[in-house]
Kinemage of the C-alpha trace (Angstrom):
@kinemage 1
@onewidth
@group {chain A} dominant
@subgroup {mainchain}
@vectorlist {calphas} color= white
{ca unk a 1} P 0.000 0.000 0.000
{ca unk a 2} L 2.825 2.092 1.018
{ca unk a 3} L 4.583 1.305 -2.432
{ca unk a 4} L 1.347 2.430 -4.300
{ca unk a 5} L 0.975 5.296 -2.732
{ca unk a 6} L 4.836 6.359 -3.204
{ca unk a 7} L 4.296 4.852 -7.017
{ca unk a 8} L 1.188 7.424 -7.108
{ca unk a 9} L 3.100 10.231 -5.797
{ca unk a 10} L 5.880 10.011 -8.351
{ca unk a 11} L 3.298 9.362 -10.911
{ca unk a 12} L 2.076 12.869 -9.792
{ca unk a 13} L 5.193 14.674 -9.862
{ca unk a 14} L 6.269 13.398 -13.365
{ca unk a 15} L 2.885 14.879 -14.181
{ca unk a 16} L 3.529 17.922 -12.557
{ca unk a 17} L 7.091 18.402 -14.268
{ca unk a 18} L 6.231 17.279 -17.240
{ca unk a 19} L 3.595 20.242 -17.155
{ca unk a 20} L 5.686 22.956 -15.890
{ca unk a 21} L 7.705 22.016 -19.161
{ca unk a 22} L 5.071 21.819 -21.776
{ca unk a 23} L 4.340 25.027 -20.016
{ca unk a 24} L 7.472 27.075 -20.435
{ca unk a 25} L 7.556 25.304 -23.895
{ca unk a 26} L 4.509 27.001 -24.689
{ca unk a 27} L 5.555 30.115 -23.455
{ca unk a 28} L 8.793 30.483 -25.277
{ca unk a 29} L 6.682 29.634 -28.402
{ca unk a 30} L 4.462 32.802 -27.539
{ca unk a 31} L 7.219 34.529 -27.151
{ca unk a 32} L 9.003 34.032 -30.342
{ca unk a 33} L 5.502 34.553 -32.517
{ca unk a 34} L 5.113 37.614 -30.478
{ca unk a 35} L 8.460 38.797 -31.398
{ca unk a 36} L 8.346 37.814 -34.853
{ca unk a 37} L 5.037 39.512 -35.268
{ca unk a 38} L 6.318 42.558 -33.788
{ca unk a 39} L 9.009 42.436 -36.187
{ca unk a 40} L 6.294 41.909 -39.179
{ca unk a 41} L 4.529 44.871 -37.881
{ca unk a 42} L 7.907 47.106 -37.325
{ca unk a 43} L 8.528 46.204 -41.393
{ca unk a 44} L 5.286 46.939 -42.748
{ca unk a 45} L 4.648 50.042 -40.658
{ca unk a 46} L 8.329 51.481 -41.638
{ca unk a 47} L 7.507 49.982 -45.428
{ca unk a 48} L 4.389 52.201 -45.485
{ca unk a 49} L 5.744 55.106 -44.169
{ca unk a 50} L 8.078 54.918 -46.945
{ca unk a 51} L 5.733 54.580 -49.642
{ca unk a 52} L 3.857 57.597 -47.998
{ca unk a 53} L 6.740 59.545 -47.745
{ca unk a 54} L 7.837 58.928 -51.748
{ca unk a 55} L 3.999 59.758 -52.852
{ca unk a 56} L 3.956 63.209 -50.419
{ca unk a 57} L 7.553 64.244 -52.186
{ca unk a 58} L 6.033 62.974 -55.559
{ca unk a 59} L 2.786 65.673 -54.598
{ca unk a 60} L 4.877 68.442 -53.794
{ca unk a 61} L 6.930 67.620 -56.647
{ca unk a 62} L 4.133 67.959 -58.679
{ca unk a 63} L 3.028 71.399 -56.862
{ca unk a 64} L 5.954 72.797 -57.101
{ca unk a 65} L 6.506 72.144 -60.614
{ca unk a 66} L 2.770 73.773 -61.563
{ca unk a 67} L 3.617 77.091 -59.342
{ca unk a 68} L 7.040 77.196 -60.778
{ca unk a 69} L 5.070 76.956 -64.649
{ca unk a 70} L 2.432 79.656 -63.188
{ca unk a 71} L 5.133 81.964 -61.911
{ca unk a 72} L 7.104 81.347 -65.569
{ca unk a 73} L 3.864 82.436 -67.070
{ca unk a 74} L 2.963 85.446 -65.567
{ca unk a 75} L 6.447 86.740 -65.676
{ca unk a 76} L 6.680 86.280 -68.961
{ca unk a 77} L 3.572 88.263 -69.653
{ca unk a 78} L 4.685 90.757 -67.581
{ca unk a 79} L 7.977 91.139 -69.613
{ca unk a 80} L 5.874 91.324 -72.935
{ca unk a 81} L 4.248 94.506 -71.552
{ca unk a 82} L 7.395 95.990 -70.388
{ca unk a 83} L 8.851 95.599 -73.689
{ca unk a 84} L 5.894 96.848 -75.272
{ca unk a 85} L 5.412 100.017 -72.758
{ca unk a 86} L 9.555 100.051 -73.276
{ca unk a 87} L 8.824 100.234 -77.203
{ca unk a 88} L 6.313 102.880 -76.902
{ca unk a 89} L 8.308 105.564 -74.654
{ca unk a 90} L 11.643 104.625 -76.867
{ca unk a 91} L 9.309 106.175 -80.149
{ca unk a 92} L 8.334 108.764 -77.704
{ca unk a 93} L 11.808 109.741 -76.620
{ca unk a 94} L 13.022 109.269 -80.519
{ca unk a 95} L 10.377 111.978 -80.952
{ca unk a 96} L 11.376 114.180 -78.801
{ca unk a 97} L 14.967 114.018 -79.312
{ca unk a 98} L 14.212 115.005 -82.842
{ca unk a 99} L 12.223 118.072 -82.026
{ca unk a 100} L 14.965 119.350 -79.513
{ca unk a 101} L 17.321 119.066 -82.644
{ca unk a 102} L 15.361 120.840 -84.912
């Protein structure tokens, strides 16, 4: 009786040990998919960030490049006119230079 009760308390020891190792099995498993997830996550979110990044510079780009065009534009209209108003006042001073001579 003795014996089986010994026999019964090893029994429930093994038990116990082997669960405390399926346990800390487990939890190193946990661990690793947590880390490795983490790690998934750490990629993507600095992958998309990335992409972000490249299509914000790709907008401005773009922006910059239409205001630049506008700016072009107007200027140059604005230097038509001061040629022509330039044009004008050169006939004008011709003009007058030629009556003061006379």
């Amino acid at each position: 009786m003795i014996q089986e009760t010994m026999s019964k308390i090893r029994d429930a020891e093994d038990q116990a040990e082997q669960i405390v190792k399926d346990s800390e099995a487990e939890c190193r498993k946990i661990l690793e998919d947590a880390r490795r997830r983490a790690s998934e996550m750490i990629q993507q979110a600095s992958a998309k960030g990335k992409e972000q990044a490249l299509k914000t510079r790709k907008n401005t780009e773009a922006e910059t490049e239409k205001e630049v065009m506008a700016f072009l534009s107007d200027a140059e209209t604005e230097l038509q006119e001061l040629r022509q108003n330039a044009y004008g006042k050169e006939k004008e001073a011709v003009k007058m230079v030629v009556s003061l001579l006379v």
